[in-house]
TORSE-655842 format. One record per residue (C-alpha): x, y, z. Coordinates in steps of 0.02 Angstrom, whole numbers, plus 50000, padded with zeros to 5 digits. Layout:
XYZ...
END
This chain:
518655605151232519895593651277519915577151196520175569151364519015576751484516945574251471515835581751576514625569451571515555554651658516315565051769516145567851982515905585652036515875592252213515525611852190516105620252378515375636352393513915646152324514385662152292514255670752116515485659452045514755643052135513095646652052513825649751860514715634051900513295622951959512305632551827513785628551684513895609551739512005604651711512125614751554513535600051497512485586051557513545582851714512535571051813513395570751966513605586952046513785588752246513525604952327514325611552481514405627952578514835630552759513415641952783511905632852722512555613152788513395612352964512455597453042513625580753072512775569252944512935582352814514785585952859514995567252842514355565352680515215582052610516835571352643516225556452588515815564752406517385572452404518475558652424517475549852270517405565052157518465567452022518525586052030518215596552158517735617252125518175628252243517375645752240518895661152224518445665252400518495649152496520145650152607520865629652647521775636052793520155641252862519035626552806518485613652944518955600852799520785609352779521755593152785520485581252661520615595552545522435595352536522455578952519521445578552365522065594852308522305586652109520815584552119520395607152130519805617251967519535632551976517915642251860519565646251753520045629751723518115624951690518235637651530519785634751441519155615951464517595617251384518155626151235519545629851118519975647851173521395650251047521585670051067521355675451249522175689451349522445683651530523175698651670523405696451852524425706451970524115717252151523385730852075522745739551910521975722451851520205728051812520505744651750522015737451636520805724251579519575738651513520725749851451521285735251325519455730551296519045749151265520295750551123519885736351045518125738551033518565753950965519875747750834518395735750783519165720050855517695709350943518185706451135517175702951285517885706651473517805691051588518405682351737518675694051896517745709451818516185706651776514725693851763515665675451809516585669051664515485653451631513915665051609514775671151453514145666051269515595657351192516095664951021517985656850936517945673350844517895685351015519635686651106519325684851299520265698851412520225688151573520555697151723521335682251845521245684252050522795674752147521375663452227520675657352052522495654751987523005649352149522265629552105522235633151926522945617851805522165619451627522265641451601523205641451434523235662851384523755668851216524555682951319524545683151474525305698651605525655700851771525755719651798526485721151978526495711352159526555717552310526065710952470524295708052484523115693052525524525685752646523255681152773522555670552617523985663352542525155662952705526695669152616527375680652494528225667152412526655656552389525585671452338526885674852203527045655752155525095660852126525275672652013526415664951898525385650351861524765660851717526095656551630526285639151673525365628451499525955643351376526755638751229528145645851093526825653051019526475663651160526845679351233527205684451421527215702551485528315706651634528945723951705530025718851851531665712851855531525703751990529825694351904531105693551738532165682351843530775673651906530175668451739531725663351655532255651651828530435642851803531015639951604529125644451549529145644851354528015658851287529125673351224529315684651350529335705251315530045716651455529465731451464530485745251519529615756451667529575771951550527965782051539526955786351392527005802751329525715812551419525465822651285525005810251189523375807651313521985818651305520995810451451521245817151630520815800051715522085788851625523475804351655523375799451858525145791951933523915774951958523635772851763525595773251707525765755951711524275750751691524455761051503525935753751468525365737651486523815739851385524885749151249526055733051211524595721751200523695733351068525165732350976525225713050989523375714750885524285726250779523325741050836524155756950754525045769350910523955786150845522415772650841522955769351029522865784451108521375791251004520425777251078520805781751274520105799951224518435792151260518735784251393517955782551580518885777851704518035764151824517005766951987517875765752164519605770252100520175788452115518355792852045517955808952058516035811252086515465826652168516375844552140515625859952231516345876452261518255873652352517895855752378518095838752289517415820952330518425805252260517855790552300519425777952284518645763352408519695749252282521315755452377521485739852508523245743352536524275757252585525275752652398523495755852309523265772152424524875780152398524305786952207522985795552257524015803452406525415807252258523845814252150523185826052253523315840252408522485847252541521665831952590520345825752706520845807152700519575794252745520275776952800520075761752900519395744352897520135726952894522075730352878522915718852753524325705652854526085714852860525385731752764526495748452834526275767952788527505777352729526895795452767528015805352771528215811452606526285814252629526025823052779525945840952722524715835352607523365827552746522435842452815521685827252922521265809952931519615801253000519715784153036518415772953017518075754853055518265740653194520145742153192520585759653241522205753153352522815746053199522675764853107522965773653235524935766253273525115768653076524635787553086525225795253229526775806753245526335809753054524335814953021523015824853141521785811553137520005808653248519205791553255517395790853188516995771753175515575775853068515635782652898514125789752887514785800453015516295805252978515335812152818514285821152937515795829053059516555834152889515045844552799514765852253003516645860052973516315863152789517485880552755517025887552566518475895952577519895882052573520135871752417520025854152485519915836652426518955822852524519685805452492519035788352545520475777252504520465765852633522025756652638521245738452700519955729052676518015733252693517315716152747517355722752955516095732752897515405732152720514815717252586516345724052491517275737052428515835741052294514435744052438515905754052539516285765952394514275768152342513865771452526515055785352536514355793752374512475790752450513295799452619514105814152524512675817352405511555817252561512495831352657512765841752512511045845652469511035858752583512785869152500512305862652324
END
């Protein structure tokens, strides 16, 4: 812990009460914090309450803000900025609390969680103790805290976004592109986000960057942690016996999880032995249901068309699935796709939005409802033709879903339902 902070004496205002919100309130009691405030905009909404939500903020000495909680949207948008010093994020909370000497931190767009398992994968395999945390997984305070275990941390843009005391070993950002704009307003700021990781590293360090353009970032914000480039070059596929990690998606994401096994001084043959056993994680490019000509992948993680475009490169004859809340300034680039798309359905609330995106390149029909489009697709099922059905959505599922998890498992349930029939 650091010398300087103590729980105990401390003011804590603890704004939303989502998963993380609970570990926090749940972490706080735990260190005898006796003055803990809780807020969240859909339990309190009367005036008095309101009032006194502002009144304990502007005498706290730390206020915790859940990942999800957007400023630009809160009622209290200008007192928060004010007293913005005064944000920690869950993050912040951990690295706090205890002397995390060996921790693996990665952010980026996309390939974060599946990254963050690969490298946990291999190391549990290679008989070095880790434990996944952060974005993927149970919330970070819920963990047991062992000096011995090194933390792979999987870090969001919101939680970094406000973050002041995350101090990685290594930390990585594996890629950004434009995403969570209508969060963080601006490319610039989201970016500015992301690179926060490497903010309180020291020479003793190490930073992981793939981008030129990120290179040049980092060396303009004179961070100190040794930086290694590494060059865009694949792995040998060869050297991978495991279908899932050979996808276009997981080239990067390998890479990545390669140089940081060598960083633990994890033997190359030891590497790729390890990803032999392998399985890849649910919602992206997973491939659940094979019958006769046809194929079912559910790939609901994709919320842009950036994270949709591998499994378009992976595979043909498609029967794309997409729609839902469209992600601020996010185009298609189809062309190089359209002889692939046999046809698209779109689904969700924003069909206009799809629809300008699609035409003059895809046959498409607009099915608002999934469960229907599952439906139209088994009525035109043809045994004959090899053909893949992809949900990859390419936006956001919150018009319509809890998240992308209940999206993706409510397309298997639909799928497994109609094919009882042909199975």
């Amino acid at each position: 812990m650091h010398k300087s902070f103590n729980f105990e004496d401390k003011k804590f205002v603890v704004y939303g009460l989502g998963l993380t919100g609970k570990s926090v309130i749940k972490f706080l009691k735990k260190n005898k914090a006796n003055n803990i405030y809780v807020w969240d905009d859909h339990l309190n909404n009367s005036i008095i309450q309101k009032k006194k939500f502002k009144e304990k903020l502007l005498t706290a000495d730390h206020l915790i803000l859940s990942p999800g909680i957007n400023i630009n949207k809160s009622e209290f948008k200008n007192l928060i900025i004010k007293n913005r010093e005064k944000i920690l994020s869950d993050l912040d909370l951990f690295f706090l609390k205890y002397n995390v000497n060996r921790s693996i931190v990665i952010t980026g767009t996309n390939g974060k969680s599946t990254t963050c398992s690969i490298i946990h994968h291999v190391f549990n395999k290679n008989n070095i103790k880790a434990k996944l945390a952060g974005n993927i997984g149970a919330p970070i305070l819920e963990m047991k805290f062992k000096k011995q275990v090194i933390y792979i941390i999987e870090a969001s843009s919101f939680q970094l976004e406000y973050s002041k005391f995350v101090k990685p070993y290594c930390a990585a950002i594996l890629n950004i592109t434009d995403d969570h704009l209508d969060w963080h307003g601006t490319k610039n700021k989201y970016i500015k986000s992301k690179f926060k990781i490497f903010k309180n590293q020291t020479k003793e360090d190490i930073a992981l960057i793939n981008d030129l353009n990120l290179k040049k970032i980092y060396f303009k914000k004179k961070y100190l942690a040794k930086l290694r480039f590494i060059k865009k070059k694949p792995l040998i596929a060869n050297y991978i016996n495991n279908e899932y990690l050979k996808l276009d998606v997981n080239k990067d994401n390998l890479i990545f999880a390669y140089n940081v096994s060598k960083i633990f001084k994890i033997k190359k043959n030891n590497f790729f032995k390890s990803l032999i056993s392998f399985n890849g994680l649910s919602h992206r490019q997973e491939k659940f249901l094979k019958f006769k000509k046809y194929t079912f992948i559910n790939d609901s993680k994709a919320t842009s068309f950036e994270a949709t475009q591998s499994a378009l490169n992976s595979n043909k004859k498609i029967i794309w699935i997409l729609g839902g809340k469209p992600k601020k300034n996010d185009k298609f680039f189809l062309k190089k796709y359209k002889n692939k798309i046999l046809k698209a359905y779109i689904i969700g609330r924003n069909s206009k939005h799809f629809i300008k995106q699609l035409k003059n390149y895809v046959k498409f029909e607009v099915i608002k409802d999934l469960k229907n489009v599952i439906k139209r697709i088994f009525q035109s099922y043809n045994k004959n033709i090899e053909t893949t059905v992809l949900l990859s959505p390419a936006s956001a599922s919150y018009d319509q879903f809890k998240n992308f998890e209940d999206r993706g498992e409510k397309f298997k349930k639909y799928v497994r339902l109609y094919a009882k029939k042909f199975l």
